[in-house]
N, C-alpha and C positions, 0 to 999 in steps of 0.2 A: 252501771248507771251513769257515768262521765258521757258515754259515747250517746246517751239516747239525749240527756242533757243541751252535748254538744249540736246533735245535730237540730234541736229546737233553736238553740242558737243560730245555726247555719239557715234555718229557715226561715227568722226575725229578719234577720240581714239581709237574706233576697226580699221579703216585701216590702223592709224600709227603705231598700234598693228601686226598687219598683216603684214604690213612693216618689221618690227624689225624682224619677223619670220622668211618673204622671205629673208633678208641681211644675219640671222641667217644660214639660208642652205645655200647659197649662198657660203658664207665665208667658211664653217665648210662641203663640197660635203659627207663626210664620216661617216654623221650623222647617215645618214640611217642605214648602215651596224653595228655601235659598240652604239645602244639603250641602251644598261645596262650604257657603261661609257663612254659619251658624251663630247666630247671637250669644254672646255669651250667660253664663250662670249666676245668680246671683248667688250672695254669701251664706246665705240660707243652707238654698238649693246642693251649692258645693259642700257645705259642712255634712249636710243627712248622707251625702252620697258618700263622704269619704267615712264616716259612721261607720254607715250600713257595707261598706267594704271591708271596714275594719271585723265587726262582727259576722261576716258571711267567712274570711280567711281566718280567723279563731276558731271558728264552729267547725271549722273543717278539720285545721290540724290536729283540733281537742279528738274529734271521732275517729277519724282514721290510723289513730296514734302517732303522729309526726311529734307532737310536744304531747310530752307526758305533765299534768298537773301537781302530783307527788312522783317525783321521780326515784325517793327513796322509802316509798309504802305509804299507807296516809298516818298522817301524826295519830299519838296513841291521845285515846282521849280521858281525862283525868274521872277517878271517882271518887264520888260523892259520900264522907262517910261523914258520921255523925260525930258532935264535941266528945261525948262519953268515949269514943275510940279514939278520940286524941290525946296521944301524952301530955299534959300539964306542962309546963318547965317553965322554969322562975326564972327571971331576968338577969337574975343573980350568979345563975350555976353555970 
């Protein structure tokens, strides 16, 4: 379940990726024309891109197993029992 998870993840992160591209032109119409020296990014635009980077390399190493999330099994999860199956004990003893 980690890996199909992960790779939703990985798939968030190319189109907020993508995103940040489209704002990227969007913003900047005269990109196309001056390729060698590109206007730069705004704080925005740079923050979604570095995001969406961050989330596309998690998503990857989550699925492919490079970084295991539990690396030592997943934690046990506690159960639920009722007061009546509780021992009593006095503050005292």
């Amino acid at each position: 379940m980690v890996g199909v998870a992960s790779l939703i993840l990985a798939g968030l992160g190319a189109l907020f990726l993508g995103g940040a591209w489209d704002g990227y032109l969007a913003a900047n119409p005269g990109f196309r024309g001056d390729v060698a020296n590109p206007p730069p990014a705004s704080a925005a635009i740079g923050t979604q891109a570095v995001l969406a980077l961050a989330m596309l390399a998690l998503g990857y190493l989550l699925s492919f197993g490079r970084i295991t999330p539990f690396p030592y099994g997943l934690p046990p999860i506690a159960s639920v029992t009722s007061s009546r199956e509780m021992p009593c004990r006095s503050p005292n003893s």
